[in-house]
C-alpha positions in Angstrom: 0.0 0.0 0.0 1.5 3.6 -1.4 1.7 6.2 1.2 -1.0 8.1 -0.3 -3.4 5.5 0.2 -2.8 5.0 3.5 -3.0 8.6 4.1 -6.9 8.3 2.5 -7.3 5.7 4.9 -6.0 7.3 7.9 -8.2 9.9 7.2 -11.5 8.1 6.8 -10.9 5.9 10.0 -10.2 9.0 12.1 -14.0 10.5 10.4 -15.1 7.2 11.5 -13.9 7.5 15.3 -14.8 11.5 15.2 -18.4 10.2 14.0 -19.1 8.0 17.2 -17.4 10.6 19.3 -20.4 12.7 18.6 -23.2 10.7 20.7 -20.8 9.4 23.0 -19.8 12.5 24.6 -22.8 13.7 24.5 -23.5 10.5 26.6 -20.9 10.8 29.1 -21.6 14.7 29.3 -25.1 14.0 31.1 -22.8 13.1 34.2 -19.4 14.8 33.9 -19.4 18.5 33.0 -18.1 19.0 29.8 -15.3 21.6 30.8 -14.1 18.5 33.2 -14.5 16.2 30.2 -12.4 18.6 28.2 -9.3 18.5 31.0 -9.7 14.9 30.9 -9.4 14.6 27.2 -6.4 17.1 26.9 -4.3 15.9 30.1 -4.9 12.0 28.6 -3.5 13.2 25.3 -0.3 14.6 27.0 0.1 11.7 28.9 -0.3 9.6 25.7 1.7 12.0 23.2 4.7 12.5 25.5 5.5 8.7 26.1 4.8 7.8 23.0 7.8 10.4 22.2 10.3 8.3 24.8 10.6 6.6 21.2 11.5 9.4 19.2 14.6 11.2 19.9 13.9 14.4 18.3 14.7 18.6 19.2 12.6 21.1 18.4 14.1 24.5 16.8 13.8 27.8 19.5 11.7 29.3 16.1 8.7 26.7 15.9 7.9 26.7 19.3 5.3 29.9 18.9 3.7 28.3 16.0 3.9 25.1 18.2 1.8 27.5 20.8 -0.8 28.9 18.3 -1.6 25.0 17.4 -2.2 24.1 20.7 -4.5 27.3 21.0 -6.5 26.9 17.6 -6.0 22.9 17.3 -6.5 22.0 21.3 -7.9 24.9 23.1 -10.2 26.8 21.6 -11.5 23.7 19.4 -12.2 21.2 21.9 -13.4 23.6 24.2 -16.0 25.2 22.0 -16.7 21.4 20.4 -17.8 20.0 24.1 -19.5 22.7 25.0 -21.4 23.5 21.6 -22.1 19.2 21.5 -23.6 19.4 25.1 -25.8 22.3 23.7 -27.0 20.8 20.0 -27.8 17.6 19.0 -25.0 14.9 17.6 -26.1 15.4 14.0 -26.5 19.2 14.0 -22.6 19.5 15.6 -21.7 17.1 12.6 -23.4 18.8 9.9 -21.5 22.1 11.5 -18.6 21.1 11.1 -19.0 20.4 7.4 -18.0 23.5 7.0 -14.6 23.5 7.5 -13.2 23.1 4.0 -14.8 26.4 3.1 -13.3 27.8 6.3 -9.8 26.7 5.1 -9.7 28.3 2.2 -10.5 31.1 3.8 -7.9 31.3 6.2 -5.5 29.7 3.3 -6.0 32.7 2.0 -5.0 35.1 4.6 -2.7 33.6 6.1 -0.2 32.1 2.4 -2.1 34.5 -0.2 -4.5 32.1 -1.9 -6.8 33.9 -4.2 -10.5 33.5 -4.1 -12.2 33.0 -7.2 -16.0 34.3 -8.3 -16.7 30.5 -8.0 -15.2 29.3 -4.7 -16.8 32.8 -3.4 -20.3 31.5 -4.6 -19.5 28.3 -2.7 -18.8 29.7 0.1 -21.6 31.8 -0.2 -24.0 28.7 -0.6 -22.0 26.7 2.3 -22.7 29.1 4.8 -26.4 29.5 3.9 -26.8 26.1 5.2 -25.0 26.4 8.5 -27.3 29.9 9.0 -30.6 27.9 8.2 -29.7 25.4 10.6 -29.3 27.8 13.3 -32.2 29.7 12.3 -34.0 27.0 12.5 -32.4 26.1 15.7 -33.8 29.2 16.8 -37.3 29.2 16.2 -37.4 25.8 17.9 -38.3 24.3 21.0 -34.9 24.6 22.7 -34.0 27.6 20.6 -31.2 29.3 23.3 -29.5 25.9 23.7 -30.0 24.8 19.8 -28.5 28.1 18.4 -25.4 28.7 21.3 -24.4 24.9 20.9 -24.4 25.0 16.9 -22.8 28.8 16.9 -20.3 27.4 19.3 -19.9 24.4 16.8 -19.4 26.6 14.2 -16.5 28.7 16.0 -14.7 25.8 16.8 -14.8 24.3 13.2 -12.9 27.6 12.2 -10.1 27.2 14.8 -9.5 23.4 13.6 -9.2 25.1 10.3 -6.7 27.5 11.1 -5.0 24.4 12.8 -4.9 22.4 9.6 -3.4 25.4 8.3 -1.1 26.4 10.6 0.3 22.6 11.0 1.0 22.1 7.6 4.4 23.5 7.4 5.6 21.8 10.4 4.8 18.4 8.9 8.0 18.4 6.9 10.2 19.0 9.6 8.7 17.3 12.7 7.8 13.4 13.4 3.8 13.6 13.6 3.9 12.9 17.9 6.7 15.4 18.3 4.1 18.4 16.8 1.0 17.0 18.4 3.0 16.5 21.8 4.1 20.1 22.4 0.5 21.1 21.0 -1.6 19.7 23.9 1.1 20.7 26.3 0.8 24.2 25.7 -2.8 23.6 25.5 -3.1 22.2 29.0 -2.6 25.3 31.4 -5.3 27.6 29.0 -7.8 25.0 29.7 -7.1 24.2 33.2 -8.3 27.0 34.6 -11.6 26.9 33.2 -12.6 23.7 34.0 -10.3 22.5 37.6 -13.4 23.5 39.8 -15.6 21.1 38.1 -13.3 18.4 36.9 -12.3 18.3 41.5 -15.9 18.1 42.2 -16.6 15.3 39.8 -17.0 11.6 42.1 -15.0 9.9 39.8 -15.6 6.7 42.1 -18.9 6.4 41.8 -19.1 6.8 37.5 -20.6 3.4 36.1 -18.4 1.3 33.9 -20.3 2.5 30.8 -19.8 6.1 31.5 -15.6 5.0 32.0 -15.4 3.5 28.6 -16.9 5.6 26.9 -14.8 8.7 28.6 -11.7 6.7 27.9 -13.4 6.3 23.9 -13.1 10.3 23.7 -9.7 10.6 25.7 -7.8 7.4 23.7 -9.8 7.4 20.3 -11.1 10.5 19.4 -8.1 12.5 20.5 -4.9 10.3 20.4 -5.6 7.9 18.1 -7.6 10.9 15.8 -5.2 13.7 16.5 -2.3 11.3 15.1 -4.5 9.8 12.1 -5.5 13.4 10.7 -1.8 15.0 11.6 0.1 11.2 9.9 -2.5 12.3 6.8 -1.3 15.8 6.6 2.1 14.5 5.7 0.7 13.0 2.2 -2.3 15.6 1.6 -3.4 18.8 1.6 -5.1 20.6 4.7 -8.2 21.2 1.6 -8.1 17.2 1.1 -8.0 16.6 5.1 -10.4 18.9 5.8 -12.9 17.6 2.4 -13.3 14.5 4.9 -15.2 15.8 7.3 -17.9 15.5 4.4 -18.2 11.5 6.0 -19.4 13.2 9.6 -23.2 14.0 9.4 -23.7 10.5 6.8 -21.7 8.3 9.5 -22.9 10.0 12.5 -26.6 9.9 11.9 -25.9 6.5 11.3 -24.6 5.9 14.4 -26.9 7.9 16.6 -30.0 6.8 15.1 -29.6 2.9 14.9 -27.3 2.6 17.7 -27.6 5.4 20.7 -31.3 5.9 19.0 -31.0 9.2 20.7 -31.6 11.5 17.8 -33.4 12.0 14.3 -32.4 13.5 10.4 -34.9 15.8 9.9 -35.8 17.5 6.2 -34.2 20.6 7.5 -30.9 19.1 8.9 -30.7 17.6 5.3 -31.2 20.8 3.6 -28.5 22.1 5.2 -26.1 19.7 4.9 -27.0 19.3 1.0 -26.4 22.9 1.2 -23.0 22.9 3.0 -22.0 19.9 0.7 -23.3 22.3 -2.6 -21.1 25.0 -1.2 -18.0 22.8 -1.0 -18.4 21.4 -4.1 -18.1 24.7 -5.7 -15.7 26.3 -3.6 -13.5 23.2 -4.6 -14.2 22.4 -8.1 -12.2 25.5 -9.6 -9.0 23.9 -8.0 -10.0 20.1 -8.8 -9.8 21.2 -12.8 -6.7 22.9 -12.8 
């Protein structure tokens, strides 16, 4: 198997781990706050990252140590932060269909941040993308749990734009750095900005008393959904694009409505969560097709 192939699957096993993350925590947050759940995931990872690295012998230049510190603010921080809470909020499907639009979102940034130009047709895509994540949230908010629909898919939506600026941001670093070295010093910087917000709860928590189901499925998120997925989509990076990475996410609301619905059963596609995500998908298509001909 090429390396480019096993980048592709790398990439569509992680969607696959990301997808049953989605009603999981939403399970597990019914009993532990999610800001504790977030300082679970996060101080797990460093644990995991950092002796996994006993087995690479690798130094870090003085100079990539600040971008080092952005990733763990935009890839660790501010994303899983914002994802918890915005989950505990929204419904599993809804955060999924959000976070469709993150390849839209990366070429944006991609164009701030190295230059690349946006054409009429990847600005009508975006256009169109975004009209799906607004109906959703309108709709959000004209429903019965309005407040909590529209915060938890508008915090969604934030947090799909810092994982974007993290694909971003990461890609340069992949040609220099061994994929645990980058993703180590990430969630160690990451560590002390989250601590403070979520200590309190994560002290008052009984950990004790949590039943064996809730245990798994907290060590799911902490050894799946971040180690295992962190390493998948950062190993992919080395072979692809952060527009091909990100294009993956298209799997999410297909494999996660799957999941919830005939597994957790805790959750329904409606016609207008399928607008939008035809929407999104529309939006993508067009915002990506200009590049995919030349």
């Amino acid at each position: 198997m090429n390396k480019t192939l096993k980048a592709h699957l790398a990439l569509f096993i992680a969607q696959v781990l990301y997808a049953a993350s989605f009603p999981i925590a939403k399970i597990v947050m019914e009993t532990i706050p999610y800001s504790a759940l977030v300082i679970l995931r996060v101080a797990g990872a460093v644990i995991l990252f950092w002796a996994s690295s006993l087995f690479i012998n690798e130094k870090v230049e003085r100079k990539d140590f600040f971008r080092l510190f952005l990733l763990g603010i935009f890839g660790v921080a501010v994303n899983q932060s914002l994802f918890l809470k915005g989950l505990h909020l929204t419904s599993p499907i809804d955060a999924a269909i959000m976070m469709i639009t993150t390849p839209i979102l990366v070429l944006i940034i991609a164009s701030l941040i190295i230059k690349e130009r946006i054409t009429m047709l990847k600005f009508s895509g975006i256009i169109i993308g975004f009209s799906g994540a607004a109906f959703l949230i309108y709709k959000n908010l004209n429903g019965v749990h309005k407040e909590a629909s529209f915060l938890g898919d508008l915090f969604v939506f934030i947090n799909a734009i810092s994982w974007g600026t993290y694909l971003v941001l990461v890609k340069p670093l992949m040609k220099k750095y061994h994929t645990v070295t980058i993703l180590k010093w990430t969630f160690l910087f990451a560590l002390p900005m989250i601590l403070p917000f979520g200590i309190s709860d994560a002290i008052t928590v009984d950990w004790t008393s949590l039943s064996m189901t809730i245990l798994l499925y907290a060590g799911y998120v902490v050894v799946f959904t971040t180690f295992v997925a962190y390493l998948l989509n950062t190993l992919a990076l080395k072979e692809l694009s952060p527009p091909i990475v990100s294009a993956y996410i298209y799997f999410q609301p297909l494999l996660t409505a799957l999941i919830t619905i005939y597994i957790f059963r805790n959750d329904e596609l409606t016609w207008e969560k399928a607008t939008s995500a035809l929407l999104i998908f529309i939006g993508v298509y067009l915002a990506s097709m200009e590049k995919e001909k030349s």
